[in-house]
C-alpha positions in Angstrom: 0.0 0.0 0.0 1.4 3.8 -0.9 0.4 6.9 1.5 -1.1 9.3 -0.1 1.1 11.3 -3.1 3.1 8.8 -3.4 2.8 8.5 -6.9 2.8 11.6 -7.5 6.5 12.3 -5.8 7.7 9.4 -8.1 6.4 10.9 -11.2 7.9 14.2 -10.0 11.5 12.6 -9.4 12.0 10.5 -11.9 10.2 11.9 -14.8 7.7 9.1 -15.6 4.8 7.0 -13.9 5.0 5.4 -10.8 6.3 2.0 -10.1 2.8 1.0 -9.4 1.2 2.0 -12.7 3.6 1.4 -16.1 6.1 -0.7 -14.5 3.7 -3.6 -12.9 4.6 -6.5 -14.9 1.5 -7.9 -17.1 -0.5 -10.9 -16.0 0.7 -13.8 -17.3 -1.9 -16.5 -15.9 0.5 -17.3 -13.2 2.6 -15.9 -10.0 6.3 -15.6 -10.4 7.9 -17.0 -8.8 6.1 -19.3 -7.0 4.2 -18.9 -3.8 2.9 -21.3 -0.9 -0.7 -22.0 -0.5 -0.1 -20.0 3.0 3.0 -18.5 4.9 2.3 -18.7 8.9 4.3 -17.0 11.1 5.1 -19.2 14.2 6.8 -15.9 16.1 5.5 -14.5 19.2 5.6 -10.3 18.8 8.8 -9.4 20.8 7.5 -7.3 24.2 8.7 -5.8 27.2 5.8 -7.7 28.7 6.1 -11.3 27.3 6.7 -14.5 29.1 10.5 -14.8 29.6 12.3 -18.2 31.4 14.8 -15.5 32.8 13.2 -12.8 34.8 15.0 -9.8 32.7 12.1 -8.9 30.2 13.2 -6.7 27.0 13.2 -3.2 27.4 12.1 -0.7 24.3 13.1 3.2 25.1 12.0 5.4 22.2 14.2 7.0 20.5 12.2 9.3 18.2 8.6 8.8 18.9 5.8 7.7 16.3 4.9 10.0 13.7 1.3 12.0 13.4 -0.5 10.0 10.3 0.3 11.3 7.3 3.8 12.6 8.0 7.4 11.6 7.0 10.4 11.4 9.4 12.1 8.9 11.2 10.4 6.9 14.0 13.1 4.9 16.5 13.0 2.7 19.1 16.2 1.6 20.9 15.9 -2.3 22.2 17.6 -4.5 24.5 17.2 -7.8 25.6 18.6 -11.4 26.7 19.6 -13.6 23.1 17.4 -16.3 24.0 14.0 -14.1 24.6 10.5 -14.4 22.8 10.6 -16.9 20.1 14.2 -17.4 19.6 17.2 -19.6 18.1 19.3 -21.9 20.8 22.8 -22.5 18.5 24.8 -25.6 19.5 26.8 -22.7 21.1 24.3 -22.1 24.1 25.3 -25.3 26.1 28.2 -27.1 24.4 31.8 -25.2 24.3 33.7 -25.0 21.0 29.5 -25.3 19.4 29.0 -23.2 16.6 27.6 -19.9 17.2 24.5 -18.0 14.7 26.6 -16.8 12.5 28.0 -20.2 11.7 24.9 -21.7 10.7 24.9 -22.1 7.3 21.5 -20.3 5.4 20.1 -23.6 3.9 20.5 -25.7 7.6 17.3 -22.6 8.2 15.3 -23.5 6.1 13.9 -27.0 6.2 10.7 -29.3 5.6 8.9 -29.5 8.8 7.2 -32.4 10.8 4.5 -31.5 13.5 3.8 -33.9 16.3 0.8 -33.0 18.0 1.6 -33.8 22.0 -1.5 -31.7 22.9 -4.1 -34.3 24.4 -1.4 -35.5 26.8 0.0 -32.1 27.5 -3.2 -31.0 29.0 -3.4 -33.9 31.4 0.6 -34.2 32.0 2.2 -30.9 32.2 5.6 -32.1 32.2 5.2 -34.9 29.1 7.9 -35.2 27.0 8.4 -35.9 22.8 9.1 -39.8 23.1 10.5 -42.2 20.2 7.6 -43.8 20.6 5.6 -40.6 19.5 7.8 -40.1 16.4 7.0 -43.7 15.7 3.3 -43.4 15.8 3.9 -40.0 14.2 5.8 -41.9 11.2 3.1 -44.6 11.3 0.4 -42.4 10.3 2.0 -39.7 8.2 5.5 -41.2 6.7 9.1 -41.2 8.1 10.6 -38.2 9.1 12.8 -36.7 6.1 16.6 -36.5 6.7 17.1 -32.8 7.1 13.6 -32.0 8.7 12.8 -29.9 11.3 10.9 -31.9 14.0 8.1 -29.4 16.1 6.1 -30.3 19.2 3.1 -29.0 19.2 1.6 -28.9 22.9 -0.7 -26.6 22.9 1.2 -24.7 25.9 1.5 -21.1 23.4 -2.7 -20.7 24.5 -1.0 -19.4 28.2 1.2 -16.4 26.1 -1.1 -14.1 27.1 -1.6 -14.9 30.4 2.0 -14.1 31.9 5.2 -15.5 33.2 3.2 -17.5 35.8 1.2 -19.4 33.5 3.9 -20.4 30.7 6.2 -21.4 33.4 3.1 -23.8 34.7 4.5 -22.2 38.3 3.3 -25.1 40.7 2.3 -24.0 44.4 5.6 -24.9 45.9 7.6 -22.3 43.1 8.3 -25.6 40.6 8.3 -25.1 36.8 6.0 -27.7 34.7 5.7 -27.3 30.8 6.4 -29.6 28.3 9.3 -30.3 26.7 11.8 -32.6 24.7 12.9 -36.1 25.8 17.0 -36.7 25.3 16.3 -40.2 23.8 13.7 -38.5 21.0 16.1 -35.8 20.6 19.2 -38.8 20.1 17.0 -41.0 17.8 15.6 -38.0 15.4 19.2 -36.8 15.4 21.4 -40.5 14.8 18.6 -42.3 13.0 16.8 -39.5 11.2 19.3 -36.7 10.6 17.2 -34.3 11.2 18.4 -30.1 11.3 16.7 -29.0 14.2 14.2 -28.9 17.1 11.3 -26.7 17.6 8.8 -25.9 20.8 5.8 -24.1 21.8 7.2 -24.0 25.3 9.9 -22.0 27.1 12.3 -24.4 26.5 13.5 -28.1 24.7 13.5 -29.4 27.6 10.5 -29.9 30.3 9.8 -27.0 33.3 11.1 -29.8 35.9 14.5 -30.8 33.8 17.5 -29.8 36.3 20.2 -31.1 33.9 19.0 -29.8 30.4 19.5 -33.0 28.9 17.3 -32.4 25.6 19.7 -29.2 25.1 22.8 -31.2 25.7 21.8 -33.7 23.1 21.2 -31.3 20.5 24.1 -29.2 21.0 26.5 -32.1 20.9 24.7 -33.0 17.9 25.3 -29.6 16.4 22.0 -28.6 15.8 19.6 -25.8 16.2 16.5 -25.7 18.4 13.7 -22.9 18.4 11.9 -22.2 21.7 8.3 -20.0 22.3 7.2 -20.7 18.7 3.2 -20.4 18.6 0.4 -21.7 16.1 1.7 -24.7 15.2 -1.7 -26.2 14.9 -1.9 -24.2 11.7 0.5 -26.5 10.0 -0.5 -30.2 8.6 1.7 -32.7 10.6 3.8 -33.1 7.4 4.6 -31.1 4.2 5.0 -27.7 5.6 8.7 -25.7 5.2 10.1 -24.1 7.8 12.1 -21.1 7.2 13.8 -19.2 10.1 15.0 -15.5 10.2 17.0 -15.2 13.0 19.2 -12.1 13.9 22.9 -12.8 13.2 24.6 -11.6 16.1 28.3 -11.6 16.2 29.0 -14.7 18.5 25.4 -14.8 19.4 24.9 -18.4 20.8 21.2 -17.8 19.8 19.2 -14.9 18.7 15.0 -13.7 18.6 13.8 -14.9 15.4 10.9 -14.5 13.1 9.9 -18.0 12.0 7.7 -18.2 9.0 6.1 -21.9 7.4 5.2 -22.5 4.2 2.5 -24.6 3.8 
């Protein structure tokens, strides 16, 4: 969409029509190139009021503030916040010394066909189930095996407590313990030794369940030297099998993880 006189300041620069009027390309039956059926953003909108696992939230201080409608200038926000805040990127960096860092991840390891397993009805009896094989198994069962380079996502339903605070995506139990859902180290070891698979994704705070002392899902995967996305949301959206996953994530220098805005094509 152009404001207002937008066309007209074109015309007036550059001696012709607008980009929107002589230079749209003619129809040609078909979209080029290619789009998905749908492109679903799995991100949660970065806030200094989202659900964190650390209790340092990110902070926004304006800069310049937001412009009356209509006008031009330069609105600016100055941000700061923990790597591994909102829907975010863990590298193999996070938890292993000597793992590769962002910036080390290769472009096409980000983008990758994704596999849903849908953990929800015993997520919502058992807040601190875990991915097992034996759910992959079933998963393969019904839908096909996993493909060697696929990204493998839990879906657990736990994103519904987003808006509902720290309290409620840390499934805070009345004596302080955490309970949310998270990653087994045995799935994790089969999807990455028998599978091959590029990375991990959750709709939880973490790979690994609220109770987990010793991190073990995140261990596994950083030894393995693989990537795993935390807080993603709406996974429902996408068919257990056939969507692709592509994942934007901010390439700090020697970020060992980074906010990201995860997008499926389905």
């Amino acid at each position: 969409m152009c404001l207002n006189g937008t066309g007209e300041t074109v015309r007036a620069r550059t001696g012709g029509a607008a980009p929107d009027e002589s230079r749209r390309p003619a129809s040609s039956g078909s979209a080029w190139p290619s789009r998905p059926g749908r492109v679903v953003d799995l991100s949660h909108v970065l806030s200094p009021s989202m659900a964190t696992f650390d209790e340092e939230k990110p902070a926004r201080e304006t800069v310049e503030p937001p412009l009356p409608e209509g006008e031009i200038g330069f609105h600016l926000n100055r941000w700061s916040f923990l790597e591994h805040t909102g829907t975010h990127l863990d590298a193999p960096g996070h938890v292993v010394g000597g793992g590769r860092l962002v910036p080390d991840i290769a472009p096409e390891e980000l983008v990758a066909p994704a596999v849903v397993v849908d953990v929800r009805e015993r997520a919502s009896r058992d807040p601190d189930t875990v991915l097992t094989v034996e759910d992959v198994l079933d998963h393969e069962r019904l839908h096909g095996p996993v493909p060697e380079g696929a990204a493998v996502l839990m879906l657990s339903g736990w994103d519904t407590r987003w808006a509902h605070g720290d309290s409620a995506v840390r499934g805070v139990a009345e004596d302080g313990s955490w309970h949310f859902p998270g990653l087994s180290a045995e799935a994790c070891a089969f999807l990455l030794e028998r599978r091959g698979v590029a990375g991990f994704g959750v709709d939880t705070l973490s790979t690994d369940p609220g109770v987990s002392t010793e991190f073990r899902a995140h261990e596994v995967i950083g030894r393995g030297d693989r990537w795993g996305l935390e807080c993603l949301t709406g996974l429902e959206r996408l068919p257990a099998r056939g969507a692709t996953l592509v994942v934007g994530v901010m390439p700090g220098e020697d970020a060992s993880g980074a906010p990201s805005r995860v997008l499926a094509l389905a």
